[in-house]
C-alpha positions in Angstrom: 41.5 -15.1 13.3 40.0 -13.7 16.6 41.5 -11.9 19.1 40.8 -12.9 22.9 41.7 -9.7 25.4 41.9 -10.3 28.9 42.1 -6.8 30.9 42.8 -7.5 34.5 42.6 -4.2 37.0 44.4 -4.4 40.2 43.4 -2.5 43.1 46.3 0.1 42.4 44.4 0.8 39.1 47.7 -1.0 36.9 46.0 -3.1 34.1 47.6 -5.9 32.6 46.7 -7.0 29.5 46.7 -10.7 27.8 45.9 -11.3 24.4 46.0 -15.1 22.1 44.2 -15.9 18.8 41.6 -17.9 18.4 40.5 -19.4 14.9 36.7 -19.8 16.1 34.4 -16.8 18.0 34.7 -16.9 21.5 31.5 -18.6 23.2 31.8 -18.6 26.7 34.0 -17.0 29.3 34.6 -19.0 32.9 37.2 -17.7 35.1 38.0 -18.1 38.7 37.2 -15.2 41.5 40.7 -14.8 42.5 41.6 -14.1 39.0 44.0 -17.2 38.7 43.0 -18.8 35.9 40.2 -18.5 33.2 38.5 -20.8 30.2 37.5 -20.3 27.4 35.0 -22.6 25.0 34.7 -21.9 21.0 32.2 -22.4 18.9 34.3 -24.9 17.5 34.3 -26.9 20.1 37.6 -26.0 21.2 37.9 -25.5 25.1 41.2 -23.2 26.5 42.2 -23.1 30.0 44.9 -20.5 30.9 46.8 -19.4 34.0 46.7 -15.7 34.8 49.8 -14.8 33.0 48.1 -15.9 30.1 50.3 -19.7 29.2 47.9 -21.9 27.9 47.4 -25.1 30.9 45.3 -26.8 28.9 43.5 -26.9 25.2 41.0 -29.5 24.3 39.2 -30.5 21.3 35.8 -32.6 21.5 33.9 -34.2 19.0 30.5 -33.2 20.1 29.2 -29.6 21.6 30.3 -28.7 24.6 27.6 -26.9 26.6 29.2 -25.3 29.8 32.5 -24.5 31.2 33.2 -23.8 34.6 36.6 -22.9 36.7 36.9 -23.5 40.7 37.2 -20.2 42.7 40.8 -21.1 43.4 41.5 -21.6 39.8 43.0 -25.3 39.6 40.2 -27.2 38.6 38.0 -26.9 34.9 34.7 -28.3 34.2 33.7 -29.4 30.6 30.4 -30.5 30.5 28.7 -31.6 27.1 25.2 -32.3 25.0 25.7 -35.8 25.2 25.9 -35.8 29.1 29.7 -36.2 29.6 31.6 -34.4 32.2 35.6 -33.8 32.8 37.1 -32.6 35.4 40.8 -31.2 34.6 43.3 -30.6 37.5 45.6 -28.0 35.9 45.7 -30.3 32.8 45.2 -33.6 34.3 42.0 -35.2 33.4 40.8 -36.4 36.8 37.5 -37.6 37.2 34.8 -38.7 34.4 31.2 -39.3 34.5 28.0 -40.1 31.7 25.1 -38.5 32.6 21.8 -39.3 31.3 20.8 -36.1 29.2 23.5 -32.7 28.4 25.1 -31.4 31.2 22.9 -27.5 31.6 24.6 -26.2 34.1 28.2 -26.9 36.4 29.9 -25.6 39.2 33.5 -26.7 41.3 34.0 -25.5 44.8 37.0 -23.6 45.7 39.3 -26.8 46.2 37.5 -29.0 43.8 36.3 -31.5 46.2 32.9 -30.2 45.3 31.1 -30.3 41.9 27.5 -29.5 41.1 25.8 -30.0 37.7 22.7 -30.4 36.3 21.2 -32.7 33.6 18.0 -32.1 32.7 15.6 -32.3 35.8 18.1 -34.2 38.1 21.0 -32.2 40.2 24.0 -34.1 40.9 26.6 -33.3 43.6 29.9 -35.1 43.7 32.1 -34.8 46.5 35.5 -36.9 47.1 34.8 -36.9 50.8 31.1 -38.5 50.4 29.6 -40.8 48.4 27.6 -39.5 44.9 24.4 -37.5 45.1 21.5 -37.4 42.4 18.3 -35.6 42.9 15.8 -35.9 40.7 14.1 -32.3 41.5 10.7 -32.6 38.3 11.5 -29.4 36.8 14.2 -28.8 33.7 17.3 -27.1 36.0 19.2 -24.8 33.6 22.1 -23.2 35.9 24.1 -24.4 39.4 26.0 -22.0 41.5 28.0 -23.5 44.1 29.7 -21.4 47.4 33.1 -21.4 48.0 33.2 -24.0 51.0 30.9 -26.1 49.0 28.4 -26.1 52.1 25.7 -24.4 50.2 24.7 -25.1 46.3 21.8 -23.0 44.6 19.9 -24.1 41.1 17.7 -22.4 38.4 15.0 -24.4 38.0 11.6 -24.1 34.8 8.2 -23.7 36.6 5.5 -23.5 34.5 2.5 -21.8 35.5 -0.3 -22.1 33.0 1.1 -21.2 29.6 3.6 -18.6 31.7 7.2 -19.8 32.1 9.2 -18.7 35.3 12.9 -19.5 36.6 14.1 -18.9 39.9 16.9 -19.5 42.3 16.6 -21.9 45.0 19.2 -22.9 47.5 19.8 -26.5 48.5 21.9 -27.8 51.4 
């Protein structure tokens, strides 16, 4: 058994602490700017979404590796993106919106409201947004992260460019 600590400092230097055992390692950490809400992924494919009190909102198992996790900045919305290139979107925990991609889902972002998501699969980045119709761009090179700003007006990648037998990443915005 595993022991996940949460330490949350305030700006009057109180901590609170939150605490919950896990019967896989801990993976990967997502949790929202404002602090209200934070995920969790096992290496058991186990996925745990919490409120900042530390009550479980949600807890998923999948049958296939999950790859990346992602919470909105205002902490209602969790991404679950997998190897086999399906993506859930949870409101709280209310499975919202679905979608098959083509290859794994790399890398996943949700705006502040969650009208907003980002991922990327493989070379292509997707944008979904509830106001406009779907977006795919296929950009040629293997995108391994998405970032995402808190209006959703601007969303930034990390793309593979190979140069000769040298590999580089870098950042690049797109609008």
């Amino acid at each position: 058994m595993l022991l996940l600590i949460l330490l949350s400092l305030s700006v009057l230097n109180s901590a609170t602490m939150f605490s919950h055992s896990m019967a896989s390692p801990v993976y990967e950490v997502a949790m929202s700017s404002q602090g209200k809400s934070f995920a969790v992924r096992t290496l058991d494919d186990r996925v745990y979404f919490f409120n900042s009190g530390g009550s479980t909102i949600l807890e998923k198992s999948y049958p296939r590796n999950v790859k990346v996790i992602a919470v909105s900045d205002g902490g209602s919305y969790l991404g679950v993106g997998d190897i086999d290139g399906n993506l859930r979107i949870y409101k709280e925990s209310e499975d919202v919106f679905n979608l098959k991609a083509d290859n794994a889902i790399s890398g996943l972002a949700i705006s502040n409201n969650g009208e907003i998501i980002a991922y990327s699969s493989d070379k292509k980045l997707g944008i979904i947004s509830f106001l406009k119709p779907f977006t795919q761009i296929n950009l040629g090179n293997y995108i391994y992260s998405v970032g995402i700003s808190r209006d959703g007006s601007e969303i930034a990648r990390s793309e593979e460019r190979r140069v000769g037998k040298e590999c580089r990443s870098r950042w690049s915005p797109y609008h």
